[in-house]
N, C-alpha and C positions, 0 to 999 in steps of 0.2 A: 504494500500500500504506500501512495506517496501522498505526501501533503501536496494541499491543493493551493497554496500560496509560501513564498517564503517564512521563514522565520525574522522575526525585526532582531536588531541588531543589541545586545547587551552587554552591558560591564558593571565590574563590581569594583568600586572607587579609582574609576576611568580606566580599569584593568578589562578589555575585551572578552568575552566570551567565546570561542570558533565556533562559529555555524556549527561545523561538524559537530562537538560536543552535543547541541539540541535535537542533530539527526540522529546522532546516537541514542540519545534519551526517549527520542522519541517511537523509532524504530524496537527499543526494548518495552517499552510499553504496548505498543500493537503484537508483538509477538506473543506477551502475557496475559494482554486479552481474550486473545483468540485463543487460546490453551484454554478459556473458562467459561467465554460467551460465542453465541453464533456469530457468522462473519459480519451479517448484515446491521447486527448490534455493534459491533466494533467500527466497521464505517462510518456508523449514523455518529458515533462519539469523536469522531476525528477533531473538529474542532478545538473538542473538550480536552483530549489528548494532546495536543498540540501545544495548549496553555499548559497544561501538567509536563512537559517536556522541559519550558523552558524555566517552571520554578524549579524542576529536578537539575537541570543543569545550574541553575545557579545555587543550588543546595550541593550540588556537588563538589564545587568549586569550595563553599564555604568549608565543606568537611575536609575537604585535604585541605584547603590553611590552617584548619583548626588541629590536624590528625599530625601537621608536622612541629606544632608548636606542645606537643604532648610526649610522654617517654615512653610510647609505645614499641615494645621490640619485636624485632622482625626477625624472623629465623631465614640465612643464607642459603639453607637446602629448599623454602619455597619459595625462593627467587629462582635458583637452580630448575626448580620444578617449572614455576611458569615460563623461564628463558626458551626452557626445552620443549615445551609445547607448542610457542609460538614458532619455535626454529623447525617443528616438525611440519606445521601446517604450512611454512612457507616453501614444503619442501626439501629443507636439507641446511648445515650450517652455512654452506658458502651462498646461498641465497639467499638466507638469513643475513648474511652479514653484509651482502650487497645492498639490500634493504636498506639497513640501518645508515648505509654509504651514501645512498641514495637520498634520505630523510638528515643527511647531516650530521649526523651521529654516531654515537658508536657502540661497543658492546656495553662499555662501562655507563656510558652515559644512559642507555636503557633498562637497565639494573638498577639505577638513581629511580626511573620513572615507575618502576614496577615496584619499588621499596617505597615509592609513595602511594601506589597505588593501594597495596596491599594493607599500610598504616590504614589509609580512609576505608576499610574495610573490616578493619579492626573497631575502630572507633563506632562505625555503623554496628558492628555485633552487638559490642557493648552498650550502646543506647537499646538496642531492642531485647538484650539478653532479661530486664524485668517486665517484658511484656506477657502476661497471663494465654496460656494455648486456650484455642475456642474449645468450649464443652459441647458434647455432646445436642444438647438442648439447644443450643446455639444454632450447632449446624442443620439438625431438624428445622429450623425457627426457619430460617434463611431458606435452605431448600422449599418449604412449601410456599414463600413468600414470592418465589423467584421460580417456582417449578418449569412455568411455560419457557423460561428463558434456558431449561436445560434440556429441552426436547432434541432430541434428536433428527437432523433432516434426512431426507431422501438422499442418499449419496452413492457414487457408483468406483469400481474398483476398474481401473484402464491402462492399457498401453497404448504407445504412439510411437509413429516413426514419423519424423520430419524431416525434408527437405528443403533446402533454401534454396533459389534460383541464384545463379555465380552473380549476375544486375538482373536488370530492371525491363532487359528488352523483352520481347515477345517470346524468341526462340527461346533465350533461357529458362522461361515459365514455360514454356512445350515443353522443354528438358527434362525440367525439375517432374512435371506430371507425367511425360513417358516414365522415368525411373520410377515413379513411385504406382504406376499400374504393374508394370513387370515383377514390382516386388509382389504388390497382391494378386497375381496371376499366379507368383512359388506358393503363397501362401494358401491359396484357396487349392492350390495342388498336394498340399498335402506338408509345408515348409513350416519352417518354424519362427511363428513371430517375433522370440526375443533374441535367436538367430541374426534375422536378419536387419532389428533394430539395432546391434550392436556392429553390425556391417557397416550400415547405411546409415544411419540416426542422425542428421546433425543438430539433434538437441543432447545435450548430457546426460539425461536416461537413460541416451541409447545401450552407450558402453557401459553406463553406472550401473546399469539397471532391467536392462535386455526392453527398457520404453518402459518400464514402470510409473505410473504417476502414484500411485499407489491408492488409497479414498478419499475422495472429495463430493463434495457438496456442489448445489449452484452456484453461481457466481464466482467463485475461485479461478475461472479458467476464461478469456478473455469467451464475447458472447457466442461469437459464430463456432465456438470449439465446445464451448458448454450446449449449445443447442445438440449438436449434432450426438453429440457422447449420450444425452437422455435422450434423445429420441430412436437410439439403437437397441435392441432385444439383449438380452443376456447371450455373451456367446457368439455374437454378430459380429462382422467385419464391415469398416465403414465403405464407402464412394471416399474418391480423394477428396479433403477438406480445404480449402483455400483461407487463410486466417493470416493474420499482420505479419506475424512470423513466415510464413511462408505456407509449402501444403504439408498435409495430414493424412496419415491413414490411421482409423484410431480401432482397437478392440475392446468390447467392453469385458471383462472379465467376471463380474458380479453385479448386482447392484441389493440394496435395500432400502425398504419402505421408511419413512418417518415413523418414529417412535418415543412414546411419551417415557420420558425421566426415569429410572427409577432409582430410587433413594440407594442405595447399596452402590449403584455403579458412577454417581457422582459424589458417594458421600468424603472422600480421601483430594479430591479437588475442592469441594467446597470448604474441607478444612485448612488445605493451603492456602486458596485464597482468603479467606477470613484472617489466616495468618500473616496475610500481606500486606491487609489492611491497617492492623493493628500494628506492626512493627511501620509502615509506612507512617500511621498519625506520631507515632514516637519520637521516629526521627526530623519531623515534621515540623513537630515543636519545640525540641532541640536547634533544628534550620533555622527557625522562625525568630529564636532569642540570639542568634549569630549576626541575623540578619537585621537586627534591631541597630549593630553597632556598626555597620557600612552603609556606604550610597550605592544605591542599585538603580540603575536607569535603563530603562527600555525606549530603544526607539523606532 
């Protein structure tokens, strides 16, 4: 999901905010939503997330000045741990280190960023470590109060192979659609579709995933992609699809009906979220007595 407007611009006593920071804040807040609410509840609140992005970024901010002016110690085996994780996902140390070459820095110097990350991490513990867990009664309460909102939707289980067209001319969309009949000419002969998505795929399902999208609901998938995927049988093979991304051939694998809530299979998410809640006002009001003693200007 993207914001539908920028972000304005802020600082805390003329010290700048990056953009980035509020995408970041913001982007983790949609991802935790939708682990709790339907998507089209999480859309409709963008706005409202979008202001919660940027007191979270400025909360952020305030916790690491505040996490570095405190004697909180940091153990060097989990800097050790996060350096290695991040050197893994980029790949490998020498890409890792070009990285950091690249962003101006160096290994030492990101070791510094990650020992204060980890401080404002600590410090967030400890403010929410006397936050009381939701009781039982709690989460009963909530769940019936909120039931329709944990309904489950019609969703369907798919693969895809995609094709992009090399441009924009005529031939190369002839192209793009001969390859992708050929391929459902193997398939309807007897081939294998997660075979031949990791052949052909130019989405990263292909290889990831032999085209797996795995389950989804409406609206998750752009419209002309989401139409055609529900309006397939269980077990069907699509017509080529034409969508922004290019064409499609899609399979549906499963699908299921909408189904109401039940208590037992949302109750261990509703206690997280409630958990979130409550360590969120925590920290909240801690931010709120920080922010009592800077200038914060938005513009």
């Amino acid at each position: 999901m993207k914001t539908t407007s920028t972000f304005p611009r802020v600082s805390i006593d003329g010290e700048l905010i990056p953009p980035e920071a509020i995408e970041h804040e913001f982007n983790r807040l949609i991802q935790f939503y939708r682990g709790h609410l339907p998507e089209e509840q999480v859309r409709a609140q963008a706005q409202q997330l979008g202001q919660r992005a940027i007191d979270q970024a400025i909360g952020a901010k305030l916790l690491l000045k505040r996490a570095l002016q405190l004697d909180l110690p940091v153990a060097e085996a989990d800097i050790d741990e996060q350096l290695a994780e991040v050197a893994e996902q980029l790949g490998g140390r020498q890409k890792f280190l070009a990285a950091l070459k690249e962003q101006g820095t160096d290994e030492a110097g990101f070791r510094d960023q990650l020992r204060v990350g980890v401080k404002a991490n600590k410090l967030i513990e400890k403010i929410g470590a006397g936050v009381d867990e939701p009781r039982e009664d709690e989460i009963r309460v909530h769940f019936e109060e909120h039931k329709n909102e944990y309904q489950r939707e019609a969703r369907v289980l798919a693969q895809h192979i995609l094709v992009t067209p090399a441009n924009d001319t005529p031939q190369a969309k002839f192209d793009a659609i001969g390859k992708l009949n050929e391929i459902r000419a193997r398939i309807e002969a007897g081939g294998d579709f997660a075979e031949e998505a990791a052949a052909h795929s130019d989405c990263p399902s292909g290889k990831e995933a032999g085209g797996s999208l795995g389950w989804f609901s409406r609206g998750m998938m752009v419209a002309v992609f989401d139409e055609a995927v529900f309006a397939l049988k269980k077990e069907e093979l699509s017509e080529v699809v034409e969508s922004e991304f290019g064409y499609h051939l899609i399979y549906k694998n499963d699908e299921e009906a909408a189904k109401a809530a039940e208590f037992d299979d949302v109750r261990e998410s509703i206690r997280d979220f409630l958990r979130h809640v409550r360590r969120g006002e925590a920290v909240s009001a801690y931010v709120a007595e920080l922010r009592e003693k800077v200038k914060v200007e938005i513009i």
